[in-house]
N, C-alpha and C positions, 0 to 999 in steps of 0.2 A: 406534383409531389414537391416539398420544398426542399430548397438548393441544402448538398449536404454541409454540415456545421465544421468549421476549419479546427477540432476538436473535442476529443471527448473524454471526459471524467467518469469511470467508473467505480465505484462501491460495491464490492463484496461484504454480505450483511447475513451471519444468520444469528439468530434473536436478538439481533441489534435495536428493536424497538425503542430502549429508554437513550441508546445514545444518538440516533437517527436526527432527531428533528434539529438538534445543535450543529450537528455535522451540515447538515443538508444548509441550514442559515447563512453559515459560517461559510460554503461551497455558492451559495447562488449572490452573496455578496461579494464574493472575488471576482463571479462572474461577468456581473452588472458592471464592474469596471475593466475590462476588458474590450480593445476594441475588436477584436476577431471574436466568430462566432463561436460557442460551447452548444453543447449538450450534456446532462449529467444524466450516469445509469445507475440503477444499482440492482444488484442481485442478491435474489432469495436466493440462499442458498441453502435449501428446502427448512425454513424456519417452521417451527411449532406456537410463534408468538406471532402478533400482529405489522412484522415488519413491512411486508408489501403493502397493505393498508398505509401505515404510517409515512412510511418510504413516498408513496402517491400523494398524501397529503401535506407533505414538508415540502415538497417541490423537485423531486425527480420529474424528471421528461420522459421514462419510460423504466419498467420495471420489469426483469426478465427473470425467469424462473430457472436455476440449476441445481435438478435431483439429488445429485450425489453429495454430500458433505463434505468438501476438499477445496482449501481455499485456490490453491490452484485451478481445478478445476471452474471454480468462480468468476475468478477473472480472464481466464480465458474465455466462459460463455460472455462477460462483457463485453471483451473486446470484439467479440465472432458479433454482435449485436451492434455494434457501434457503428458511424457512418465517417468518422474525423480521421483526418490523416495525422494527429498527432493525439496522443494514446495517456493521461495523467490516469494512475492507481492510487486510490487515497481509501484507506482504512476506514472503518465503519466510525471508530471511537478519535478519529485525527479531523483537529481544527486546523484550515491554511487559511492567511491571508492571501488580500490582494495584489499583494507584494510577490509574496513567494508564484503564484502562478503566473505574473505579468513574467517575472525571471525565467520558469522554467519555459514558455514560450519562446521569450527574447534567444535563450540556448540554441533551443532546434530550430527555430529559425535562421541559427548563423553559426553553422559548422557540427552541431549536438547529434548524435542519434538518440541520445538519453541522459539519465542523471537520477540522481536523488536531492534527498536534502537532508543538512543536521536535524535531529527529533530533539525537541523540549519536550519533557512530561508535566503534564498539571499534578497541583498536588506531591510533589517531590518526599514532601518529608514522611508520606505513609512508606516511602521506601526503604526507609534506614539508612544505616553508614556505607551497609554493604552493597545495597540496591545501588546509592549514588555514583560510587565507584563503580558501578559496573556500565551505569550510563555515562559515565565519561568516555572511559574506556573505548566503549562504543562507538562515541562520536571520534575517537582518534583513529580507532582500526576505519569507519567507514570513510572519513577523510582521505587517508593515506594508502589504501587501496581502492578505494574510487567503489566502494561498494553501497547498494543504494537498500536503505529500509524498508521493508515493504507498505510500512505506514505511509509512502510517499515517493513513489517512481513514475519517471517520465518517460518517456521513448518516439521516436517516429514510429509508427504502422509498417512502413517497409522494413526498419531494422527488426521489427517484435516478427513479424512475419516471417522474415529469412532465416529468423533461428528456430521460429518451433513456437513463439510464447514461453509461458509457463511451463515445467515440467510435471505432467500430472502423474508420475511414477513417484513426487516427495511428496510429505504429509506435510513438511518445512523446510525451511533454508532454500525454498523455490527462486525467494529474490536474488539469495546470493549466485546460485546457477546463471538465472537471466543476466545480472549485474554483466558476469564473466563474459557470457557468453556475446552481450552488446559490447563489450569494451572491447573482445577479438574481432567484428568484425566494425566497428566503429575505425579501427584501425585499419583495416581493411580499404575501408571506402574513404579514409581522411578526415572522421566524424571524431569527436573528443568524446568522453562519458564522465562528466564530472559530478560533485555533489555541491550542492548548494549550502555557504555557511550560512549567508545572513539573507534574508529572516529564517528563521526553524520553522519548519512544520508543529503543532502541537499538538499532542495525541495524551490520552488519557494512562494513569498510572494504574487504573483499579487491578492488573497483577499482581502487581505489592501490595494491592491490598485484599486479593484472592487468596497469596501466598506467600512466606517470608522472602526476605533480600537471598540466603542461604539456599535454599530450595531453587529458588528460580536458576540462581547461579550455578548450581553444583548442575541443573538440569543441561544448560549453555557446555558444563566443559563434557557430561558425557557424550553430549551430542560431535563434540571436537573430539572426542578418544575413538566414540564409536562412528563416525561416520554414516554409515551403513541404514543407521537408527533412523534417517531422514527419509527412508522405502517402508517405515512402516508404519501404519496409522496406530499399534498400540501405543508403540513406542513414543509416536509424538501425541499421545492423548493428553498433556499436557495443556498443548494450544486447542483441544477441542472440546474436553470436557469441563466446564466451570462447575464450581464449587457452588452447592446451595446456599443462596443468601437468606 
């Protein structure tokens, strides 16, 4: 059996088909420059389109199948599936460079239990005035609480391990839990949780262009009034049902 890989990239994916094979290029050329070993995973996350196909033929090194529709759920069957002591999450629809993954390694290699990094979106200006603003915003709140996107988090395996992983009681805001929960015991064992500014991860805008700037936002602050909203998959049907194109 060959020796296990000093890291693993997982991909939660369901009918990620058309944004897969950009993601998957854009992931196996970080890789290639890398001198520790990877492996990248991704997960059905019981698609009805041809993502596991696609997912095999981009260049995944294994594709794991998880029934239930919960991105939580998702990434914790990757991670249960993975063989690396050090654990990168990267969105179906998010491009990293070689840069941003050489960093996120160089971290947990020397004091990190985890982290994030700043999110760029392509395509910006399908978002409007009000979208932009709220991606700012974003990048200031995730800075200055040390909160990591889910488009792009890192972790050791024994930190994601001691707390549980994901919460598969949320439908969203799972990252923000994890985030908290790594930065308490990162503090715990002397580990730092920081977010990466330079380079950004880049991940795709097509929300703003599913949905208005206004919408998306007034969605963000019920979710900050109701709390609660994040234990229910109606409530966050937002992040799961896309709009017919």
């Amino acid at each position: 059996m060959p020796s296990a890989p000093d890291y693993s990239i997982i991909i939660p994916a369901f009918n990620e088909g058309a944004e897969l094979p950009a993601t998957l290029a854009a992931i196996r050329a970080a890789m290639a420059a890398q001198r520790l070993t990877g492996e990248c995973i991704v997960v059905d996350n019981n698609s009805t389109d041809s993502t596991a196909a696609i997912a095999t033929a981009a260049g995944a090194d294994l594709v794991v199948f998880e029934p239930i529709n919960q991105i939580a759920r998702a990434r914790n069957t990757g991670a249960q599936a993975s063989r690396g002591q050090q654990l990168i999450f990267v969105d179906a629809d998010t491009r990293i460079c070689a840069e941003l993954l050489a960093e996120a390694l160089r971290q947990l290699a020397t004091g990190s239990c985890g982290g994030g990094a700043i999110i760029e979106f392509e395509n910006t200006q399908q978002a409007g005035l009000l979208g932009r603003w709220g991606i700012a915003a974003w990048s200031r709140i995730s800075t200055f609480t040390r909160t990591a996107a889910g488009s792009f988090l890192f972790c050791q395996r024994a930190a994601f391990e001691a707390v549980g992983g994901f919460d598969q009681k949320l439908y969203a805001s799972e990252e923000v839990r994890l985030s908290r929960l790594l930065r308490k015991w990162g503090r715990a064992h002397g580990l730092s949780f920081d977010i990466i500014t330079q380079p950004a991860a880049r991940t795709s805008a097509r929300k703003f262009h599913w949905y208005s700037g206004p919408k998306m936002l007034g969605w963000v602050f019920f979710m900050m009034l109701v709390p609660i909203a994040v234990r229910s998959r109606r409530l966050c049907g937002f992040w799961y049902k896309r709009p017919v194109q």
